[in-house]
C-alpha positions in Angstrom: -12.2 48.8 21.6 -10.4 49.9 24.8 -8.8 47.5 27.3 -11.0 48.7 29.8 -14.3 48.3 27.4 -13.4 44.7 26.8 -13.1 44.1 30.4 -16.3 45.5 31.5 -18.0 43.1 28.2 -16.5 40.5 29.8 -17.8 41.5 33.1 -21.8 42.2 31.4 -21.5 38.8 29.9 -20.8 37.3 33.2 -23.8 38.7 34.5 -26.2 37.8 32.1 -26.3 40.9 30.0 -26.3 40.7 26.2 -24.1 41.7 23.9 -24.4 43.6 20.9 -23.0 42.3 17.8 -19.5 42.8 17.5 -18.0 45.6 14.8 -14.6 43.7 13.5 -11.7 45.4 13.9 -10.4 45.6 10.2 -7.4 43.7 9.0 -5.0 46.7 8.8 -6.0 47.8 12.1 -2.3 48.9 14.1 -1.6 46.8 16.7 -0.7 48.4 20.5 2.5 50.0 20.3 3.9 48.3 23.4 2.1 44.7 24.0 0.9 42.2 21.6 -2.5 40.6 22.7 -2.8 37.3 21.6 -6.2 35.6 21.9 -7.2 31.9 23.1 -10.1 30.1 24.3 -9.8 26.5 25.3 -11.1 24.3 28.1 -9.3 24.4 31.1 -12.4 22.9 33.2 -15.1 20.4 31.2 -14.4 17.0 30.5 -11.0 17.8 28.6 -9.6 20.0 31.4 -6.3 18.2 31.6 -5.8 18.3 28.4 -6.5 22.2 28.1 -4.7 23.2 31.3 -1.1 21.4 29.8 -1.9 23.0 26.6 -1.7 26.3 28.6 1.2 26.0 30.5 3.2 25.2 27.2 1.9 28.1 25.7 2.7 30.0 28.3 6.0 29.0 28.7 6.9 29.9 25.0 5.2 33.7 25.3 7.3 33.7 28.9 10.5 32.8 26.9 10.2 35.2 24.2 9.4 38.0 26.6 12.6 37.0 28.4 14.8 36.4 25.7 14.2 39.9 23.6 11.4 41.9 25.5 9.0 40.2 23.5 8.7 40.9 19.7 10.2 44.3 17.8 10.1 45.5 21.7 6.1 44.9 22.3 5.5 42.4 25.1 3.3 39.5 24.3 0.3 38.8 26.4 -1.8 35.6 26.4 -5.4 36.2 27.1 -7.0 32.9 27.4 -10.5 32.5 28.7 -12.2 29.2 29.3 -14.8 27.8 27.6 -15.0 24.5 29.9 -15.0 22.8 26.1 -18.5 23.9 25.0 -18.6 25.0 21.7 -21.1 28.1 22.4 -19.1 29.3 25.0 -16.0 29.2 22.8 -17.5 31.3 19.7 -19.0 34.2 22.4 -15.1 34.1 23.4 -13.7 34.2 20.2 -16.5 36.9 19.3 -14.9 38.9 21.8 -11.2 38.1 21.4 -11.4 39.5 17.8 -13.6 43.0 18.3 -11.1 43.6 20.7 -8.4 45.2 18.6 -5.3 44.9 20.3 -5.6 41.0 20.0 -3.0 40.9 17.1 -4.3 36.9 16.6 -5.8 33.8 17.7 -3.6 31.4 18.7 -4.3 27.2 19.9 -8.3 27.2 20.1 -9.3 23.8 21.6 -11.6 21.2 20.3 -13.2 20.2 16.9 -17.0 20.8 17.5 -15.3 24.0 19.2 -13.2 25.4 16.5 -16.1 24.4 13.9 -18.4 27.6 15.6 -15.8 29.8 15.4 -13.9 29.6 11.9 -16.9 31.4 10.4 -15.5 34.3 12.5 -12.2 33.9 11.9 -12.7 34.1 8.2 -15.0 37.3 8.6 -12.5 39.1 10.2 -9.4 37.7 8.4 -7.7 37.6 12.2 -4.5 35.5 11.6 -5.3 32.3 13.5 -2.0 29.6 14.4 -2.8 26.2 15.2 -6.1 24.8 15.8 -6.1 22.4 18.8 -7.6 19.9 16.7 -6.8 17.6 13.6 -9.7 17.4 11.9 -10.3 17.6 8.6 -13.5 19.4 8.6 -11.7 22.4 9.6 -9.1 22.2 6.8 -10.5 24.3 4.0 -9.4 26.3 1.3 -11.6 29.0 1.5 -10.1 29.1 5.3 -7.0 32.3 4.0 -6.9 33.1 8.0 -5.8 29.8 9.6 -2.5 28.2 9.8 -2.8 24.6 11.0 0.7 23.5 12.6 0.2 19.9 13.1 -0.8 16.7 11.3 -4.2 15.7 10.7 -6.3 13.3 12.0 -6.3 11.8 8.3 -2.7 11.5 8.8 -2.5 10.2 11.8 -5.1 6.9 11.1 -3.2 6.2 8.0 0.1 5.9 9.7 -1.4 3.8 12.6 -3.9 1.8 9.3 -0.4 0.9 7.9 1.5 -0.2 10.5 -1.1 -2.4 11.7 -1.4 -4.0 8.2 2.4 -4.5 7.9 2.4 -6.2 11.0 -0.4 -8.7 9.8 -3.3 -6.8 12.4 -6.2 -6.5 10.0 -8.7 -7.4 11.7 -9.2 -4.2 14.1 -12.0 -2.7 16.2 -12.4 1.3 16.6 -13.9 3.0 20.0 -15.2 6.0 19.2 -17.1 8.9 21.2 -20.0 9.9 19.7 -18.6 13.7 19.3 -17.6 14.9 15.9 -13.9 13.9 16.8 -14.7 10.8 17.7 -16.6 10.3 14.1 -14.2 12.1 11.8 -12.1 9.7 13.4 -13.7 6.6 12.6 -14.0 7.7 8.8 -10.5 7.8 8.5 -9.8 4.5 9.7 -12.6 3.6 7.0 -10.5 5.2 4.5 -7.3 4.7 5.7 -8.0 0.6 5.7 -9.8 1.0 2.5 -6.7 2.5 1.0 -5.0 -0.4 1.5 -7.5 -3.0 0.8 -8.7 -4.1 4.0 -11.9 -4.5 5.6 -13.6 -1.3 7.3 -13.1 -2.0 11.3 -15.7 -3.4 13.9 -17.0 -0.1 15.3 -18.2 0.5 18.7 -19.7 3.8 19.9 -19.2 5.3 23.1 -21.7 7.9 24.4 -20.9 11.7 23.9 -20.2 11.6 27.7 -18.5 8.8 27.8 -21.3 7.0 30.6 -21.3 3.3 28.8 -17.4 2.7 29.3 -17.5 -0.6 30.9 -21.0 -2.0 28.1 -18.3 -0.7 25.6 -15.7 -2.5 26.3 -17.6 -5.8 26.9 -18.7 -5.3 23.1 -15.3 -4.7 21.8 -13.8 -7.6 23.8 -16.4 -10.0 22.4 -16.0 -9.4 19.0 -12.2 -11.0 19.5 -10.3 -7.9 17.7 -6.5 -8.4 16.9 -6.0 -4.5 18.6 -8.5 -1.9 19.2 -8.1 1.5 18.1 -9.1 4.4 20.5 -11.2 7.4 19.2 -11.7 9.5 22.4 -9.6 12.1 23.9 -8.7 13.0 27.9 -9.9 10.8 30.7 -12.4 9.1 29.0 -9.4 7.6 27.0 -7.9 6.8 30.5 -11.2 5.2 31.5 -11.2 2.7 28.5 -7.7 1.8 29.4 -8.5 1.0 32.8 -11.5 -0.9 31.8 -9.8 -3.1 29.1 -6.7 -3.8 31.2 -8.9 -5.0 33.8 -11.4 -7.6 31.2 -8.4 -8.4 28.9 -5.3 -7.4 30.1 -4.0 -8.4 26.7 -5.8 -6.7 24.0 -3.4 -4.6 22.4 -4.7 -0.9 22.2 -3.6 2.1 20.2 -5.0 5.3 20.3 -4.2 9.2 18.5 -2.2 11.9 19.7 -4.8 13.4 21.5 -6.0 10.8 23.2 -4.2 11.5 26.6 -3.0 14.2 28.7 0.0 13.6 30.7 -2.0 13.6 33.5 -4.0 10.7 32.0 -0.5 8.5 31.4 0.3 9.8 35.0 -2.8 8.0 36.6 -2.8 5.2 34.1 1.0 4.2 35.7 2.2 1.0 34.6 -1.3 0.3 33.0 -0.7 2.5 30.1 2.4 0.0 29.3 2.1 -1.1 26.1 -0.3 1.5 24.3 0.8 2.7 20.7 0.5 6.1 20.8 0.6 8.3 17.4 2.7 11.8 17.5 2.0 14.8 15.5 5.5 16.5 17.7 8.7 14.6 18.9 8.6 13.3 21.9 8.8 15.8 24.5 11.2 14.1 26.5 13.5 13.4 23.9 16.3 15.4 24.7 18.7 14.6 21.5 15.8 17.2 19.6 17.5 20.6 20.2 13.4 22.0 20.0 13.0 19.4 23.0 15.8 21.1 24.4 14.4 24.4 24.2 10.7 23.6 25.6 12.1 21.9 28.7 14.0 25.0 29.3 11.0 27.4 29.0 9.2 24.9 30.9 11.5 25.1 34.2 12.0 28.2 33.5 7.7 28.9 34.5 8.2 26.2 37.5 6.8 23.3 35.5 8.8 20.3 36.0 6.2 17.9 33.9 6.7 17.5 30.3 3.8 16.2 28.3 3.2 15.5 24.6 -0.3 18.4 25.2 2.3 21.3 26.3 5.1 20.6 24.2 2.9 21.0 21.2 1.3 24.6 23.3 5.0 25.5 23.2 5.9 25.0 19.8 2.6 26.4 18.4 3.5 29.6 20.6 7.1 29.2 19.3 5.4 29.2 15.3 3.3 32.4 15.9 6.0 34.2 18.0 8.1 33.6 14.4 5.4 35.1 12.5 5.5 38.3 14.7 9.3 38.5 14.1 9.0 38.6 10.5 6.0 41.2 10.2 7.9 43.6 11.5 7.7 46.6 13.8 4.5 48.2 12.2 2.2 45.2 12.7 -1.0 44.9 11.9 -3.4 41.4 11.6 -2.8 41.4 7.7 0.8 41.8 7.9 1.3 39.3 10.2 -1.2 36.9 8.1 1.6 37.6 5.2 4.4 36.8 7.0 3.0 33.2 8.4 2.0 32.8 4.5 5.4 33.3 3.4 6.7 31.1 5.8 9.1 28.1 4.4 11.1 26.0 5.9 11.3 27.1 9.2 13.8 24.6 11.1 12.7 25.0 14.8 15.7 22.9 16.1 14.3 18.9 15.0 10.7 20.3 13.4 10.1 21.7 10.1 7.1 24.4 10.1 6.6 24.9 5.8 3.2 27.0 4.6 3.9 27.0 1.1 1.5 24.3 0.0 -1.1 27.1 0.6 -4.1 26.9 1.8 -5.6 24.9 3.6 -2.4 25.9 5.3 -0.4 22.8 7.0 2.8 23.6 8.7 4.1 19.9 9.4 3.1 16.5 8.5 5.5 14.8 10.9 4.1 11.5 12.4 5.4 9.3 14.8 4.5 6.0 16.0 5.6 5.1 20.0 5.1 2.6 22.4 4.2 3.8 25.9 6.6 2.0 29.2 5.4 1.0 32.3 6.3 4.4 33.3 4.4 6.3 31.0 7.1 7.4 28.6 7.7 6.5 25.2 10.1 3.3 24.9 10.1 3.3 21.4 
């Protein structure tokens, strides 16, 4: 399909027209001689819009740096075609449906959302379109049969065991879990489940929270009256700010911990010196952590697009960027999707400067299982 076909689809879809189903551009399809096209669709309005608009500017700042740096990839420029999806799953698969019949989209890159990326990996794995990093850690959407799809970051799985086995070290077993009734927010709450019944403890008192996140301060209330040692967060953008604002303001001290996607900088931002105190899990290094040569690097491309924020959400845009961008390098001049699905494949040991991208555990591939635990400041950064 032509550049100016997929425009005028996107212009019919606008306006109400159908679509007919889409014919796949085949796996060895040549890619544009001079630009590389690489496909997203993520929420930058909808209730996670913070979260998706920080995701984008990292992204964009990693494309932005490559294109500086060496024109690009084996002298194609590389072009980020993100289209919204305001964070409803329908809108993302008519998207993605359109990303990949388009075939100059070389790949699919930083999707957002579980329910969202659960509509569209039926596509993906149809059309074998190499797919990098799944804005999500679920581990619904880590599948064998998935040959397409390179996850970058830790799991959800991952991340509840770390924060399950701190909290028991420290003596905390007697926990609480807010959770959104979305299928994050109950994947989530399964791995606690596990994660405490891994290490003989008793499953959490659970407390559910409304897919719109409408019963915030009833929540609360109920978690506070069961008399939790801490209170794990299941919930992801300003909803998760909500809940801090609410518990801070009926029990100041109830410790709280919550997952890496549980707030956008924006959200810590807002949150000021009420966010002090939250243990926050970390699938990247901190982004402001400076000693990281990687941190180094994304600060750089950062300033470089006139951002002069740093956030845990665009770091990991720019490194997920940085991971694809390495897969085009090695695929070589004549690239097509399947070559480039090779190269990620045959990726190992990829030392970014502080993170370590490895595929060769096959599939489901999982680049990184770094996890961090840190404790927010009064000034929204990590203090340790």
């Amino acid at each position: 399909m032509q550049r100016r076909q997929f425009t005028q689809s996107l212009l019919a879809t606008a306006t109400g027209l159908s679509l007919a189903p889409c014919a796949w551009a085949g796996p060895q399809d040549p890619i544009d001689a001079k630009v590389v096209t690489i496909g997203c669709s993520l929420g930058m309005t909808g209730p996670l819009a913070s979260l998706g608009k920080e995701l984008k500017q990292g992204l964009d700042a990693g494309i932005a740096q490559a294109n500086a740096r060496s024109g690009g990839t084996h002298g194609r420029e590389l072009r980020l075609l993100a289209l919204d999806d305001g964070y409803e799953p329908a809108r993302s698969e008519e998207n993605v449906r359109k990303l990949i019949a388009d075939g100059n989209v070389a790949a699919l890159l930083s999707c957002m959302g579980t329910p969202n990326n659960q509509r569209i990996m039926p596509l993906v794995d149809e059309a074998q379109i190499p797919y990098v990093a799944p804005q999500s850690g679920a581990s619904s959407l880590r599948k064998p049969e998935y040959r397409s799809v390179f996850h970058v970051r830790a799991g959800y799985s991952d991340e509840a065991q770390r924060l399950a086995k701190k909290l028991v070290a420290m003596g905390i077993t007697d926990l609480a879990v807010v959770y959104q009734d979305t299928v994050f927010g109950r994947e989530f709450l399964a791995d606690v489940n596990n994660a405490l019944k891994a290490v003989n403890q008793p499953a959490p008192k659970a407390f559910k929270l409304d897919a719109k996140g409408e019963q915030v301060a009833q929540v609360v209330q109920q978690a506070i009256g069961a008399k939790p040692m801490t209170v794990l967060l299941g919930t992801a953008g300003d909803v998760s700010a909500a809940l801090v604002n609410e518990f801070r303001k009926v029990s100041a001290s109830t410790p709280l911990a919550a997952t890496s996607v549980a707030f956008s900088g924006e959200n810590l931002r807002q949150l000021g010196a009420k966010a002090g105190g939250l243990a926050v899990s970390m699938v990247m290094p901190d982004a402001t952590r400076t000693s990281v040569a990687l941190v180094r690097e994304y600060q750089r491309a950062m300033r470089a697009a006139g951002q002069q924020e740093f956030s845990a959400r665009s770091f990991e845009g720019y490194v997920n960027a940085r991971v694809l961008i390495d897969g085009l390098d090695r695929a070589g001049k004549d690239l097509s999707r399947a070559k480039l699905r090779s190269a990620l494949a045959g990726m190992r040991n990829n030392d970014m400067g502080g993170f370590l991208v490895d595929f060769a555990g096959g599939t489901p591939f999982v680049g990184s299982k770094f996890i961090d635990l840190g404790i927010m400041g009064s000034n929204g950064k990590f203090v340790g």
